[in-house]
C-alpha positions in Angstrom: -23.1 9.5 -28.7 -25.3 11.7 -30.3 -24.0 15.3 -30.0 -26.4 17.2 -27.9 -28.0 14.4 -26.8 -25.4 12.0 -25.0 -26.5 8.0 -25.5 -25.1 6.5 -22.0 -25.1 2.7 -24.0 -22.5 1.9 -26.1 -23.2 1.8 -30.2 -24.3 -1.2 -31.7 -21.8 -1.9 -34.6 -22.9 -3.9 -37.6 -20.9 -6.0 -39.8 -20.8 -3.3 -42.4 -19.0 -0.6 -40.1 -16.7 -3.4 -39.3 -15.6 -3.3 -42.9 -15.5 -0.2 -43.7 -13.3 0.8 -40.5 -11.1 -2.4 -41.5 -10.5 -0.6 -44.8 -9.8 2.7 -43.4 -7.2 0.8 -41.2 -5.8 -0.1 -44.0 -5.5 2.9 -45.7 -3.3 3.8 -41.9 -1.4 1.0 -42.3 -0.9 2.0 -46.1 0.3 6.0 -44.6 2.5 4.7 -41.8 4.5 2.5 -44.4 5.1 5.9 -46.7 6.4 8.1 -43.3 2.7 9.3 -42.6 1.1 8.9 -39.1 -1.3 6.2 -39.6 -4.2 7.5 -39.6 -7.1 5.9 -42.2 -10.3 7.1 -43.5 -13.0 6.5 -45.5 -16.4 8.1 -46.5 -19.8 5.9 -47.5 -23.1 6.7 -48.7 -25.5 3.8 -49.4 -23.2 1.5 -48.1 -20.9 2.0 -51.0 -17.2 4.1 -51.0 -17.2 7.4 -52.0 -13.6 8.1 -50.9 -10.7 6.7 -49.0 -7.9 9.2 -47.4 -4.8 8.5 -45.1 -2.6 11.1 -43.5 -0.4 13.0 -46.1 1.1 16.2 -44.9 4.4 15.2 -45.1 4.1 13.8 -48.7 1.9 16.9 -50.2 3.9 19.4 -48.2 0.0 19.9 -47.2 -0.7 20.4 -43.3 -4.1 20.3 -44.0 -3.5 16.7 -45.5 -5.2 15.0 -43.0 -6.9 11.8 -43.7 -10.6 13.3 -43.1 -9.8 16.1 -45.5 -8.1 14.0 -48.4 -11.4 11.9 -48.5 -14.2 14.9 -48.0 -12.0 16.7 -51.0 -11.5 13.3 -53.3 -15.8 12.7 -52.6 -16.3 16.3 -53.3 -14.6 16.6 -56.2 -16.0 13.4 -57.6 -19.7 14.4 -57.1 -18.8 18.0 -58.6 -20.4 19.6 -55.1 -18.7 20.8 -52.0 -21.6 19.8 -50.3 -22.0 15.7 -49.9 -25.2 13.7 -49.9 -27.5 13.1 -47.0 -26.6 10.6 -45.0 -22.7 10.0 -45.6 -20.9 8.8 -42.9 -17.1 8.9 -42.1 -15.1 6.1 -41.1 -11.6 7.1 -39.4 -8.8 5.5 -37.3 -8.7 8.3 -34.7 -10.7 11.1 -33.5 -10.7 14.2 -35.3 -8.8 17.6 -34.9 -11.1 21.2 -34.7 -9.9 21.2 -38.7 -10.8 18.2 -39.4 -14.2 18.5 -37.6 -14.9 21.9 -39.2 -14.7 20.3 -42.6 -17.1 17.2 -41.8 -19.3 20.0 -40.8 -19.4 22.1 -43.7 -19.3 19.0 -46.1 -22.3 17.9 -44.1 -21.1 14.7 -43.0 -24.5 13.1 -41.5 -22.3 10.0 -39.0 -19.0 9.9 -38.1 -17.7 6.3 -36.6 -14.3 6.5 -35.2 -12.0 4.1 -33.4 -9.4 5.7 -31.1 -9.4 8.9 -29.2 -6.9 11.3 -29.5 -6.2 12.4 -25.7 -3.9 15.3 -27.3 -5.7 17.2 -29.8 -9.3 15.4 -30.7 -12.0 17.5 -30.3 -14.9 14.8 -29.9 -14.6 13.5 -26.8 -10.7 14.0 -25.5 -10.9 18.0 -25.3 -13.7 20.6 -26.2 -16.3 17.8 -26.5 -17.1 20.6 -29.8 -19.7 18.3 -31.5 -21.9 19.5 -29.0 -22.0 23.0 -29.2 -25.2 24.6 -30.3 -23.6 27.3 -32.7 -22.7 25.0 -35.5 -25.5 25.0 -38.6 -25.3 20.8 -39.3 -24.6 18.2 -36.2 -23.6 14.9 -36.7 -23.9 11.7 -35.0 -21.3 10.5 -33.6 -20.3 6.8 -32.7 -16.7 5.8 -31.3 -14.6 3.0 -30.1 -15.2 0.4 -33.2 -11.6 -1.6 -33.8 -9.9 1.0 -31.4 -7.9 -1.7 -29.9 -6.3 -2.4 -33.3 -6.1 1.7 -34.2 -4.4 2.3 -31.0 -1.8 -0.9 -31.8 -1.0 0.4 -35.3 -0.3 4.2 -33.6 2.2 2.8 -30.9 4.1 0.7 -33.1 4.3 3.6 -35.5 5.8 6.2 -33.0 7.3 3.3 -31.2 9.8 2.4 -34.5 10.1 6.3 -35.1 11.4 6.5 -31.6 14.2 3.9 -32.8 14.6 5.3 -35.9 16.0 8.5 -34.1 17.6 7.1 -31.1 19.9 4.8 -33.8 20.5 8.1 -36.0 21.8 10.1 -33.0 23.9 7.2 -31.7 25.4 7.2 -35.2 26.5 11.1 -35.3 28.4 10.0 -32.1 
């Protein structure tokens, strides 16, 4: 999908986006092991990594620690500009939050390329479908779905241990 102007055919992947969402999963898989929902990210321009993020609001008492915003700060503040080049694009494990999607927007994010949806709180597709409002000043293209399978696999086993975690503490107060 392109917002305001919906592609009906699904995107075309290349080998490269492959990669760089296999990284980002990493980066999950890295957050989920620290206590951190497992969500990856990582931000390319001319095929080469600017920044990588993973959820860290619980570790930088940050709630704004989200894995989009740890890499659009780290590539900011590496390029000395709030603003990032043309044509970056954004690889994440799950679709964005309104916060999240405000900041690709003013960072001026040109693609973002993200595996699951988020039928809670993304903003993409799941709910407000916001990427195609006509108020925003920059509008980025918008691809989903690549490695969601595995995204969506690394999420439930997350919550699906933390479910355990807590049934086991509360059976041992008893």
């Amino acid at each position: 999908m392109i917002c305001n102007d919906v592609r009906l055919e699904p995107p075309a992947f290349s080998d490269l986006d492959s990669s760089f969402m296999t990284i980002a999963l990493a980066c999950a898989a890295y957050g989920g092991s620290l206590g951190e929902v497992p969500v990856g990210a990582v931000l390319v321009h001319d095929q080469r990594i600017l920044a990588t993020g993973f959820n860290q609001p619980i570790l930088r008492h940050d709630a704004t620690a989200h894995a989009e915003v740890v890499a659009v700060r780290q590539a900011c503040a590496r390029l000395k500009n709030y603003r990032l080049p043309p044509d970056c694009t954004l690889y994440v494990t799950l679709e964005p939050c309104t916060m999240c999607l405000g900041a690709l927007i003013h960072a001026r994010v040109a693609r973002l390329v993200f595996a699951a949806t988020e039928p809670k709180a993304g903003v993409i597709v799941s709910q407000q479908n916001f990427c195609q409002q006509t108020f925003y000043n920059h509008h980025l293209q918008v691809e989903q779905g690549l490695l969601a399978e595995q995204s969506r696999i690394l999420l439930q086993d997350f919550f699906r241990k933390r479910r355990a975690a807590k049934k086991q503490a509360k059976i041992a107060r008893v």
